[in-house]
C-alpha positions in Angstrom: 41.5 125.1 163.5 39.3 124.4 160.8 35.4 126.1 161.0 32.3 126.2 158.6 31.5 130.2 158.3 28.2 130.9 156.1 29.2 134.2 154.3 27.5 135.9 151.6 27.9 134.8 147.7 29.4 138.6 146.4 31.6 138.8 149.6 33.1 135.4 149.3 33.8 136.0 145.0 35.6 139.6 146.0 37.7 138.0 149.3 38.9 135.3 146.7 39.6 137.2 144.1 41.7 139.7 146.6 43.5 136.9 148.1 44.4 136.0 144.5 45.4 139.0 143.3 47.3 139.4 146.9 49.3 135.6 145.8 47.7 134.5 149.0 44.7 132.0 150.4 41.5 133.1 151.5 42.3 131.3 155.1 44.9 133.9 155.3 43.0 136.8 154.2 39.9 135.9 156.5 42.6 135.7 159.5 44.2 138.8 158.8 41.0 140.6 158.8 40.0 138.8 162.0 43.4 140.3 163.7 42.0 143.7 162.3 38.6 143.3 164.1 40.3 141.9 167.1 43.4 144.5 167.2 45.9 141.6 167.0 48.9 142.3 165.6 50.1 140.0 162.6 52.8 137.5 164.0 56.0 138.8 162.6 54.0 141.9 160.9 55.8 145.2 160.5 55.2 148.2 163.4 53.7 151.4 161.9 55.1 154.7 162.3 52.7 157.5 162.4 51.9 159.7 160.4 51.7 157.0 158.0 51.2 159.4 154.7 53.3 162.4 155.8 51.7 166.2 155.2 50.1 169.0 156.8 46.8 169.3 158.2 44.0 170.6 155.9 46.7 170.2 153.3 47.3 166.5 152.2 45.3 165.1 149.9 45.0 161.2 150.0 45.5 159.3 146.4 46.2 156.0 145.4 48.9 157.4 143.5 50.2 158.9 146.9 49.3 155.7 148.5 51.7 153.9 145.9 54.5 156.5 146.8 54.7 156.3 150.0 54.7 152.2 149.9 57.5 151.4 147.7 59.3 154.6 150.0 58.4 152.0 152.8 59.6 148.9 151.2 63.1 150.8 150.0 63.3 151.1 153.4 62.4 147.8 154.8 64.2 145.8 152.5 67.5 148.3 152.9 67.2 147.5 157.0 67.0 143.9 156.5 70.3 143.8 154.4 72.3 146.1 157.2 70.8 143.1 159.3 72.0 140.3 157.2 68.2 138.6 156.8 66.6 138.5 153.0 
């Protein structure tokens, strides 16, 4: 469906420029963040396993460089599940 949606001048430039840097549209972006708002899962999306950053209590300390680790850990893993399945 398509809608007019006013939004502000700085917030429209950094949505765009995530979406581009993302290699995806701004109606894409906008609707993920809409599923966010609205708890909807992403058709087809991945399910989380919690913890999502594994450590301690009091003892884990959250960096993008952490963040990064535990990603590509996550994608290793994704993309070795989909070739036992036969997809990719």
């Amino acid at each position: 469906m398509k809608t007019t949606v006013e939004i502000p001048d700085e917030l429209f430039r950094e949505a765009k420029a995530t979406a581009a840097r993302n290699g995806s549209k701004l109606k894409d972006l906008v609707a993920d963040g809409l599923r966010l708002v609205l708890g909807k899962p992403k058709p087809g999306g991945r399910h989380l396993r919690f913890p999502l950053i594994p450590g301690s209590a009091g003892t884990a300390r959250l960096t993008a460089a952490r963040v990064s680790e535990v990603e590509a850990v996550e994608d290793r893993d994704e993309d070795s599940r989909h070739a036992r399945s036969g997809r990719r």
